[in-house]
C-alpha positions in Angstrom: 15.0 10.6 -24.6 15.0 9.7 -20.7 12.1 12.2 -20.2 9.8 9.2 -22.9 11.4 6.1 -21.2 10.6 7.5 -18.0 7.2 8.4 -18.8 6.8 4.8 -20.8 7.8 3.0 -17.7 6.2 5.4 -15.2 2.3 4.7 -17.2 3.3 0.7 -17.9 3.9 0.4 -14.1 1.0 2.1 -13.1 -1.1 -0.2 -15.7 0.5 -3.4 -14.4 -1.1 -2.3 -11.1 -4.2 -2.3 -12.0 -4.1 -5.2 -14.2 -2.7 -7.0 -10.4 -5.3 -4.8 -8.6 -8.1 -6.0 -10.9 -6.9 -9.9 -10.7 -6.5 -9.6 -6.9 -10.2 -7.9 -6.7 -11.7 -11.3 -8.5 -10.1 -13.5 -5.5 -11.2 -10.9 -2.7 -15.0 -11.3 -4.1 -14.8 -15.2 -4.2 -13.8 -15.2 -1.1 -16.5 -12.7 0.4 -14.3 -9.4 0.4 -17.1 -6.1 0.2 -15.9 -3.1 -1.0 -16.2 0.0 0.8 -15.1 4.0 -0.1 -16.8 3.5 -3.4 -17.6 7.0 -3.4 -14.0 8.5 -3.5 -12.7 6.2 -5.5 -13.5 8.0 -9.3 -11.8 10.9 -7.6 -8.6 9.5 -6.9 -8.2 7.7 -10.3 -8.9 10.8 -11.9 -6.1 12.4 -9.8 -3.7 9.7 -11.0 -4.6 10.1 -14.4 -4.5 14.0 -14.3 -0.8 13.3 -12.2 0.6 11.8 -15.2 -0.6 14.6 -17.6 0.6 17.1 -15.3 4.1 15.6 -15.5 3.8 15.5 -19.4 2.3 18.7 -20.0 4.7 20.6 -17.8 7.6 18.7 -19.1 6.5 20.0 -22.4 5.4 23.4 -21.3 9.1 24.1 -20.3 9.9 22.9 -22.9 12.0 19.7 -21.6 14.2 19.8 -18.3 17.1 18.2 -17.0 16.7 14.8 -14.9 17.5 15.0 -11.8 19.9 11.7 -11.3 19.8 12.5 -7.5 15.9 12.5 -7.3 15.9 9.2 -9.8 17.7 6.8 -7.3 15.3 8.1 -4.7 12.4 6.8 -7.1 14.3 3.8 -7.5 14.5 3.7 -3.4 10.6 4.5 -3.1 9.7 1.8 -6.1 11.2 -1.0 -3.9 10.0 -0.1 -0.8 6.6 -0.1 -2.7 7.3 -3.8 -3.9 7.9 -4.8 -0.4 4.5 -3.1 0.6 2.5 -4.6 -2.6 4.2 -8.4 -1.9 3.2 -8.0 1.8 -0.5 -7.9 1.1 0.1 -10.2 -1.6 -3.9 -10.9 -3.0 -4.9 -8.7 -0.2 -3.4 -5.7 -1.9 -6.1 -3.8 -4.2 -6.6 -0.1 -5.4 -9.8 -0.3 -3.8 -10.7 -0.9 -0.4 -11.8 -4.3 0.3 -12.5 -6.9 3.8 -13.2 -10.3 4.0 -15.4 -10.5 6.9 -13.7 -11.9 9.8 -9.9 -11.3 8.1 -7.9 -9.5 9.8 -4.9 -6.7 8.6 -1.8 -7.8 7.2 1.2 -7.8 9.6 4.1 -8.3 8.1 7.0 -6.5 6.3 6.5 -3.2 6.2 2.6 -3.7 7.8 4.8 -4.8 11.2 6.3 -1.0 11.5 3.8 1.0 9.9 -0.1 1.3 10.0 -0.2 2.3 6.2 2.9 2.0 4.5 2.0 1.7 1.1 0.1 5.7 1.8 3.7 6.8 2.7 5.3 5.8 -0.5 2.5 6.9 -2.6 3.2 10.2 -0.6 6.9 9.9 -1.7 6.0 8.6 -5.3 3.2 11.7 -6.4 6.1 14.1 -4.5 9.6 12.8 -5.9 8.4 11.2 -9.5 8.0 14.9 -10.9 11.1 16.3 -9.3 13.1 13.7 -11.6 12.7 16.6 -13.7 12.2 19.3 -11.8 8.6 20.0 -12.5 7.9 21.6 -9.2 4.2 22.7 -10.6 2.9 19.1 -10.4 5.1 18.5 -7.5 3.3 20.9 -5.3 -0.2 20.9 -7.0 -0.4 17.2 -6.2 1.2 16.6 -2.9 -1.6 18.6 -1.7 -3.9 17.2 -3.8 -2.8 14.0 -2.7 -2.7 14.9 1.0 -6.6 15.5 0.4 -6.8 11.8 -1.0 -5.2 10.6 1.7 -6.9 12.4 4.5 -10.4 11.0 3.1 -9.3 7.2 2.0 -7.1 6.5 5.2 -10.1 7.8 7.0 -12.4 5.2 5.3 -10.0 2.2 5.7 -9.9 3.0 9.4 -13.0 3.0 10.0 -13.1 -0.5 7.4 -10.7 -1.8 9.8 -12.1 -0.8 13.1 -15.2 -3.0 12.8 
């Protein structure tokens, strides 16, 4: 029972992302925003989408586990610090990687402390969301799968941003 309402809210969250990803990616091209990293970008959906059957399919494979109540608050932790990230960029914030000529990065909340603080918590989220119920196969498999991600899409914003 908490494993499916987990799960439920886990995929509706992720889909009312992109639902605000794809909205804010209408304003960023009426307003002269070009995309860039176009190329890794099937990749690291695919990795989302293969996280999330991961967590179900191991779940399943073990034929359920306990949740971890400890590892759930620490979701809960990561999930608002990841609202504070995503209402910082406000329209700014996309899945993709997008510049309006002549804008510059955002610089406030967490964007004051930290370069790219909406990487960490995805690094948090694709580590702690599977330990709610101690699937340590997907935990593993994807932090370094992630870690790959990251290496290549921080890379490509950089350079975005450097111009």
């Amino acid at each position: 029972m908490y494993f499916i309402l987990f799960i439920s809210f886990l995929i509706l969250q992720r889909l009312s992302e992109l639902y605000i990803s794809s909205r804010n990616e209408k304003w960023l091209l009426q307003n002269g925003a070009i995309q860039y990293g176009q190329s890794h970008y099937p990749f690291m959906v695919a990795m989302h989408m293969l996280f999330i059957i991961s967590i179900i399919t191991e779940y399943n494979l073990r034929g359920g586990t306990p949740i971890s109540y400890g590892f759930l608050i620490a979701f809960l932790l990561v999930l608002s610090f990841k609202f504070w990230a995503l209402s910082s960029l406000g329209k700014y914030w996309n899945t993709k990687i997008y510049r309006i000529p002549g804008v510059y990065p955002v610089k406030k909340g967490p964007y004051k402390i930290f370069k790219h603080p909406n990487y960490m918590e995805v690094v948090c989220e694709i580590a702690i969301i599977p330990l709610v119920f101690n699937l340590y196969y997907t935990a593993i498999i994807f932090t370094l799968l992630n870690a790959a991600m990251l290496t290549v899409r921080i890379g490509v914003e950089n350079k975005v941003w450097a111009q």
